[in-house]
ZAMARGU-4260 file (C-alpha; in steps of 0.2 Angstrom, whole numbers, plus 5000, padded with zeros to 4 digits):
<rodrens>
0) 5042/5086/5031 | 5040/5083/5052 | 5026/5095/5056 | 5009/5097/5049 | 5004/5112/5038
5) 4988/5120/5040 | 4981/5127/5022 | 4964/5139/5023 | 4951/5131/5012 | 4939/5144/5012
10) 4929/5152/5026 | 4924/5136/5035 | 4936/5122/5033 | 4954/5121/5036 | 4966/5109/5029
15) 4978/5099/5039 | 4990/5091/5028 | 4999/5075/5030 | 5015/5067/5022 | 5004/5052/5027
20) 4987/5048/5035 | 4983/5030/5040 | 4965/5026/5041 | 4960/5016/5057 | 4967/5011/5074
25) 4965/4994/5075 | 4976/4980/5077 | 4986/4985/5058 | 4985/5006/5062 | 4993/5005/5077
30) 5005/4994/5071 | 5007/5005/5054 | 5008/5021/5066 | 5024/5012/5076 | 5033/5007/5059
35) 5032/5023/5053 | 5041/5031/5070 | 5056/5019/5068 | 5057/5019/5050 | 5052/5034/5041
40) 5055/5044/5058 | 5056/5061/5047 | 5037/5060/5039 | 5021/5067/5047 | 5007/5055/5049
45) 4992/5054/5058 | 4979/5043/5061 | 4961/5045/5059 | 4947/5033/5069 | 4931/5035/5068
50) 4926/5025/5085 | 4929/5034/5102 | 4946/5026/5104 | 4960/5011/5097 | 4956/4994/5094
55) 4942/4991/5080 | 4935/4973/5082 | 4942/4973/5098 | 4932/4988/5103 | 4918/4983/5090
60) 4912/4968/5100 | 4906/4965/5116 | 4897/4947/5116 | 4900/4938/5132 | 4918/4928/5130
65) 4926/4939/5117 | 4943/4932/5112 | 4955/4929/5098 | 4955/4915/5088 | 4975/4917/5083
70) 4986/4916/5096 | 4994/4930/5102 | 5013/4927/5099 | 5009/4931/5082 | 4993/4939/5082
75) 5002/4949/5092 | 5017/4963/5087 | 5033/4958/5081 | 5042/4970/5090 | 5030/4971/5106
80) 5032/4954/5118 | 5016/4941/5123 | 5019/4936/5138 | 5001/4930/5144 | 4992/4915/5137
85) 4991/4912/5119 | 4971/4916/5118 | 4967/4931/5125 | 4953/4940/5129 | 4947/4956/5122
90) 4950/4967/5135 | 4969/4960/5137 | 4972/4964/5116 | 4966/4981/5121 | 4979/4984/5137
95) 4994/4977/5126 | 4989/4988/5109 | 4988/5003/5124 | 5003/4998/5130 | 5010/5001/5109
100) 5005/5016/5111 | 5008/5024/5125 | 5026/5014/5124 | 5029/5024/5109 | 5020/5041/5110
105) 5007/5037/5098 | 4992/5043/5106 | 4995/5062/5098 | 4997/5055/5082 | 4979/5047/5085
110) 4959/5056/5080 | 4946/5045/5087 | 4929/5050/5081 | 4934/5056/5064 | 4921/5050/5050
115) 4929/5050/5033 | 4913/5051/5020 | 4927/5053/5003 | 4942/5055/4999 | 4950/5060/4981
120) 4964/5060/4971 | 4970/5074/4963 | 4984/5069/4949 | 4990/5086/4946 | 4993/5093/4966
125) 4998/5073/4967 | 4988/5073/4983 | 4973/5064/4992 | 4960/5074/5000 | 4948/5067/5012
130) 4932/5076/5019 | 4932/5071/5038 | 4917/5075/5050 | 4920/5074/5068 | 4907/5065/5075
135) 4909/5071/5093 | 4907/5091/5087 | 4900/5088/5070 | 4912/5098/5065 | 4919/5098/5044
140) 4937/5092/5041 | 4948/5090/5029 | 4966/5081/5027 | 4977/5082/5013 | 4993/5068/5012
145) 5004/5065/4998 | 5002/5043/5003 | 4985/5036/5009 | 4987/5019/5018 | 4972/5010/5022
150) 4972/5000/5038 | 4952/5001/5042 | 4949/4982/5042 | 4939/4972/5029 | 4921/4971/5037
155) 4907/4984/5042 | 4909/4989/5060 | 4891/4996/5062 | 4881/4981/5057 | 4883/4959/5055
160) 4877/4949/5042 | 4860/4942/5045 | 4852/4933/5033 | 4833/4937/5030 | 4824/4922/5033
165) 4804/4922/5033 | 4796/4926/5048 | 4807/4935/5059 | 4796/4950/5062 | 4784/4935/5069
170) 4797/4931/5082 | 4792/4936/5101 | 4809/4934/5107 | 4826/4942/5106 | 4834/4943/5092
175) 4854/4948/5092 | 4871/4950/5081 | 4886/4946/5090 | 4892/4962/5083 | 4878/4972/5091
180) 4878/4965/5109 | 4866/4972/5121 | 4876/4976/5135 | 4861/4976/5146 | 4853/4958/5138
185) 4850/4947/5152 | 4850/4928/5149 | 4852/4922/5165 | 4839/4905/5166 | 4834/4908/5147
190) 4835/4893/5133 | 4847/4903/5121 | 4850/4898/5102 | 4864/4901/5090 | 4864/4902/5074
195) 4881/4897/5065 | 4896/4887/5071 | 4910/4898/5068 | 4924/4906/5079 | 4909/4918/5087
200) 4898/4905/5088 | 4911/4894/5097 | 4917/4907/5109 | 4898/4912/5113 | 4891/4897/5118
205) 4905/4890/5131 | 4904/4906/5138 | 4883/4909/5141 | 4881/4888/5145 | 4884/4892/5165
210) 4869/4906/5166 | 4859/4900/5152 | 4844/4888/5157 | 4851/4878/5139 | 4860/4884/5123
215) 4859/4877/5107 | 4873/4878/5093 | 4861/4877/5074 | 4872/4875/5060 | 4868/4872/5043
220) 4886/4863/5041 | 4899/4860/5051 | 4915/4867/5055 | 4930/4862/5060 | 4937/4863/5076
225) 4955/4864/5084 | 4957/4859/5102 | 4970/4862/5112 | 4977/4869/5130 | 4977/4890/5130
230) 4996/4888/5137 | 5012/4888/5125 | 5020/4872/5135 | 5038/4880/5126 | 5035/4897/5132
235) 5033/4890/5148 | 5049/4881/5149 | 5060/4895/5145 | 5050/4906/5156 | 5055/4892/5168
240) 5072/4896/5164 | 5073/4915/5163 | 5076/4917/5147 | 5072/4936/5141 | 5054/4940/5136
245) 5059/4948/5120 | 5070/4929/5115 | 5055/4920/5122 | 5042/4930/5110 | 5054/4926/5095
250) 5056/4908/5098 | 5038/4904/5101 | 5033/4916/5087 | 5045/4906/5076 | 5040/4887/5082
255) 5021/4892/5081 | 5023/4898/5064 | 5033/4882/5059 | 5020/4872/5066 | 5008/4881/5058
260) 5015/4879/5041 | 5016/4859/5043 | 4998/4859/5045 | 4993/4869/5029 | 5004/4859/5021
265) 4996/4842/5026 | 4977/4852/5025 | 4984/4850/5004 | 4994/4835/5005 | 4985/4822/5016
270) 4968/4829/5023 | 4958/4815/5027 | 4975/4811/5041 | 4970/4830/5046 | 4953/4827/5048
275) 4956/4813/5060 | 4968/4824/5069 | 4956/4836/5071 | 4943/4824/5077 | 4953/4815/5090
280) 4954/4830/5099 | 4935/4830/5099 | 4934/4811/5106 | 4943/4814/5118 | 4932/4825/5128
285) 4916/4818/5120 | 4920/4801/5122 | 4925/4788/5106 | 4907/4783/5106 | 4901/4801/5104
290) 4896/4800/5085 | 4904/4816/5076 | 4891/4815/5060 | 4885/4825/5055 | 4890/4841/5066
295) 4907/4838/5066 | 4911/4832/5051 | 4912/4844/5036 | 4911/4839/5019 | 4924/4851/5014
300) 4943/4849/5016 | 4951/4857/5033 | 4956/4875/5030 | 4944/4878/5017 | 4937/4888/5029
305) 4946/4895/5044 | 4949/4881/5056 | 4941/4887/5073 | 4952/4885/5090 | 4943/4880/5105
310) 4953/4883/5120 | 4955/4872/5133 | 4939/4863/5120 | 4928/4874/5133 | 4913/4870/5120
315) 4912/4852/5120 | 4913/4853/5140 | 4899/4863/5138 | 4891/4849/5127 | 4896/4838/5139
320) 4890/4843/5154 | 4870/4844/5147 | 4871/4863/5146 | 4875/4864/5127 | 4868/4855/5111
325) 4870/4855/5092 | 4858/4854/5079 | 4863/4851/5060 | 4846/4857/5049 | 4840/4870/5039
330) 4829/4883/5044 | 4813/4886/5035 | 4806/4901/5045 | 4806/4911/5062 | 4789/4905/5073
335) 4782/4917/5088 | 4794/4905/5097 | 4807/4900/5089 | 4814/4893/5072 | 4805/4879/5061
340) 4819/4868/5053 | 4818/4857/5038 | 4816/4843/5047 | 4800/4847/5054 | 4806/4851/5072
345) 4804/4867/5081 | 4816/4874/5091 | 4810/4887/5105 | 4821/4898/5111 | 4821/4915/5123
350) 4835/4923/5114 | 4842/4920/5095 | 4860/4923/5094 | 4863/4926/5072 | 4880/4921/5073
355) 4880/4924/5055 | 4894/4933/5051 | 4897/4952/5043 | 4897/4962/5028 | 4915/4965/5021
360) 4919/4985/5017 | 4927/4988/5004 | 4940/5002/5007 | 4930/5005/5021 | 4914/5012/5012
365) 4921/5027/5009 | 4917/5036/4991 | 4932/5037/4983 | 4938/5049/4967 | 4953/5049/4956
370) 4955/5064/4948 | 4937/5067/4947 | 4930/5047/4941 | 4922/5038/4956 | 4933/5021/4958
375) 4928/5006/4953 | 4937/4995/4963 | 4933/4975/4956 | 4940/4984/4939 | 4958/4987/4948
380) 4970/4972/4950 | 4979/4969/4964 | 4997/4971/4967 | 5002/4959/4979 | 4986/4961/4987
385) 4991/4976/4995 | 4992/4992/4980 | 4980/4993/4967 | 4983/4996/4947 | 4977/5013/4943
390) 4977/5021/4958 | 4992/5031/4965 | 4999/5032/4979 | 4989/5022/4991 | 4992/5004/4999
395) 4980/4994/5010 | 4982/4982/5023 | 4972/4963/5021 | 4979/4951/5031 | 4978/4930/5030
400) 4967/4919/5033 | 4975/4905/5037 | 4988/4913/5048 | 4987/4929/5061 | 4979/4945/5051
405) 4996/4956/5060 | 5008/4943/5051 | 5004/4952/5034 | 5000/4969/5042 | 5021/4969/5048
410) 5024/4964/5029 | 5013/4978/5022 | 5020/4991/5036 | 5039/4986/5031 | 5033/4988/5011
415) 5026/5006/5014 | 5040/5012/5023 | 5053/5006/5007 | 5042/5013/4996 | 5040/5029/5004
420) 5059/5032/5006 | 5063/5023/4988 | 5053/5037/4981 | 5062/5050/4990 | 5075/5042/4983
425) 5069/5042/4967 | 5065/5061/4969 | 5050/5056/4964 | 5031/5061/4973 | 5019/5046/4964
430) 5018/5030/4963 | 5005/5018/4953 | 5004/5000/4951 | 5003/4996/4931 | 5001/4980/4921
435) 5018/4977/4909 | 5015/4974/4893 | 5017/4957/4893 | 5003/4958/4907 | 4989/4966/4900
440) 4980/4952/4892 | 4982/4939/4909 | 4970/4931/4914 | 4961/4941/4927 | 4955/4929/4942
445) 4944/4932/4958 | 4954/4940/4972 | 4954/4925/4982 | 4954/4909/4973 | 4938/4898/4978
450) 4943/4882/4978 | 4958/4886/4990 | 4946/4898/5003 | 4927/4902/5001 | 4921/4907/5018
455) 4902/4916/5015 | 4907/4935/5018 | 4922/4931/5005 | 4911/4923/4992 | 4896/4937/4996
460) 4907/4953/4992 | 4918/4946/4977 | 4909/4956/4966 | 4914/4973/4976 | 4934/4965/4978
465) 4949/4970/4966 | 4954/4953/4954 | 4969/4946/4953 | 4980/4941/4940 | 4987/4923/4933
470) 5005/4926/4941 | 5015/4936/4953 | 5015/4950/4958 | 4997/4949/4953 | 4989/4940/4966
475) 4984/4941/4984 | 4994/4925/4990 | 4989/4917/5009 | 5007/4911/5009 | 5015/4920/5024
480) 5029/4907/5023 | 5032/4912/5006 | 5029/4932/5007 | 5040/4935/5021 | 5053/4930/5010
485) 5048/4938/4996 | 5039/4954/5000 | 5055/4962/5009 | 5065/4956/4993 | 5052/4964/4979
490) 5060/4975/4965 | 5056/4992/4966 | 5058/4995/4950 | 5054/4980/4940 | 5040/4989/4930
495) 5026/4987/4940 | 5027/5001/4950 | 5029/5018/4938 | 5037/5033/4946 | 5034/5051/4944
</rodrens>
């Protein structure tokens, strides 16, 4: 079915119906919206945003040096060339996702400002139903679509994680979320201090250091850090040589990736050899007397975490240069003028940057129904970390951690399209993922094993996520070297996926 339906449903809603309706615009709802062009060119889609326009955490935040922390050859679209350097800039993500677009007619397929508060399954019309409010108008909507695919992003747009510490209403200062910038915050001459020594934290603070009188890095444990040149010295060279864009993108792409894996492998292997990789890198703009304990040194092994990338290692010039600081402590409560820390020192600051975090959404905290039971989601168990036991006809898109989020959203894309031709195939309208028999007692496990990633905002919502399962296709595996092999290859019809 190409065109939409319209279907009364009653005096003061219509229905607009879908053969699919992708939820979100960002990085993975663009790309969703191009696969399905090219590969299910005869379905009707569209795709519904509740921001003002495309780009979700690239529209979402507004704190002074936004960037990525993947590089863009594969953070970027496979089908869609990088050809600026590999770090980029919010604003540039934003021109090359409106350049997918409007490359490929999308823009019609796309509702911006359309609030989804629930949507329900009903087994007997085999149909998802979303209530939709416009929230430019106000004005009630409803969709219907025969395949929900969820590409809304896994943290809440509207507000970051702060923790509640004592004493913050004491606080005479500023206090911010990177995720809530005020675009008017002035903090030109102030002493500025950030709490947390993550990617935001690390892109933050090289970027305030010029203006700010001083800035101050407070982490309760270190991270580690990647340094390195924001240039791809091979993309370069064949630039150099004149090779075509779209051969440039697939080579780098492909010796990023291999690079990539060799280091997750040694991050297993031989970590203490990473660490001192990791930390050479460091000396080598601080200086080999420059002692890295304790903020440089975690106690945990590299990619425990997400390793964070530091361009051009702009954040330890700015540790250099006087203008920047760390401080490794635990804060005991907010003062009129600052934060008190365990150790009994005080830092003052004008402005505090919580630098905290954010609160994963879970299907994007919107009330769901199947035919008529509100959905408990940790009780579902994940089918290759993309579909869900028990609920039909819906996938959603979570991408990797140690790799670049649009690596898995390609893979997911790619899945949804087979499926949705195999069950016109099929002649078929459903599909639900179901334990085997010889499934149903497994072991059921977290979604993302602990001991192999346990950033906070992971560890924090495990209670709302789906659980996995002792096996494949059970388990929402961070192996992008093994799914892009096997996701393209999975059997359709090996039981795990029942028809009807």
């Amino acid at each position: 079915m190409a065109d939409t339906a319209t279907l009364e449903a009653g005096a003061d809603t219509a229905t607009e119906h879908f053969d699919i309706l992708i939820v979100g615009a960002g990085i993975s709802g663009v790309g969703g919206a191009y696969h399905l062009t090219q590969q299910c060119p005869d379905k009707s889609f569209a795709v519904l945003e509740t921001q003002e326009s495309f780009g979700g955490t690239w529209l979402t935040h507004k704190y002074p040096g936004i960037r990525s922390d993947s590089d863009l050859y594969t953070f970027g679209y496979r089908f869609k060339p990088w050809t600026s350097a590999p770090i980029a800039s919010a604003d540039e993500i934003l021109k090359y996702m409106g350049e997918v677009i409007d490359e490929n007619d999308l823009d019609h397929h796309i509702r911006y400002n359309h609030t989804i508060s629930t949507a329900s399954w009903d087994g007997t019309a085999k149909l998802w139903t979303l209530e939709v409010t416009n929230t430019e108008t106000g004005e009630q909507k409803r969709f219907t679509c025969n395949f929900l695919w969820m590409c809304q992003g896994y943290y809440r747009h509207s507000e970051g994680y702060t923790p509640e510490w004592e004493g913050m209403d004491d606080y005479k200062g500023t206090i911010v979320h990177p995720q809530t910038w005020p675009e008017d915050l002035d903090y030109t001459d102030k002493t500025v201090l950030v709490v947390g020594s993550g990617a935001t934290a690390a892109t933050i603070i090289p970027a305030m250091a010029p203006d700010a009188a001083h800035i101050t890095m407070l982490q309760r444990s270190p991270t580690y850090f990647v340094t390195g040149r924001n240039a791809n010295e091979l993309a370069d060279t064949l630039r150099e040589l004149e090779i075509k864009e779209e051969w440039i993108h697939e080579i780098v792409r492909r010796k990023i990736l291999h690079d990539q894996a060799q280091v997750t492998k040694m991050s297993f292997e031989h970590p203490d050899l990473l660490k001192e990789e990791l930390f050479k890198g460091i000396k080598e703009i601080l200086g080999d007397d420059y002692e890295l304990a304790p903020h440089f040194t975690p106690k945990y092994r590299p990619w425990r975490q997400r390793l964070a990338f530091v361009p051009d290692g702009d954040l330890f010039h700015g540790i250099k240069s006087g203008k920047a600081s760390v401080i490794t402590d635990e804060i005991v409560r907010f003062t009129e003028k600052g934060i008190l820390l365990e150790s009994g020192e005080t830092v003052e600051a004008d402005i505090i940057v919580t630098a905290t975090g954010f609160n994963m959404s879970v299907l994007g905290d919107i009330e769901f129904t199947i035919d008529g039971e509100p959905l408990n989601f940790h009780e579902r168990v994940g089918y290759r970390g993309m579909m869900f036991t028990g609920i039909p006809n819906m996938a959603w898109v979570f991408g990797y951690f140690r790799a670049s989020w649009t690596l898995r959203a390609d893979l997911v894309a790619d899945f949804v399209c087979r499926l949705v031709q195999h069950l016109d195939d099929k002649g078929a309208s459903v599909v639900t993922p179901e334990l085997r028999p010889e499934e149903v007692d497994m072991k059921l496990l977290p979604w993302v094993d602990p001991e192999n990633f346990n950033p906070g905002y992971v560890m924090r919502a495990a209670h709302l996520m789906p659980q996995s399962g002792d096996r494949q296709p059970w388990q929402h595996s961070q192996d992008y070297w093994m799914e892009k092999d096997v996701i393209p290859a999975a059997d359709l019809d090996d039981g795990c996926l029942v028809y009807e």
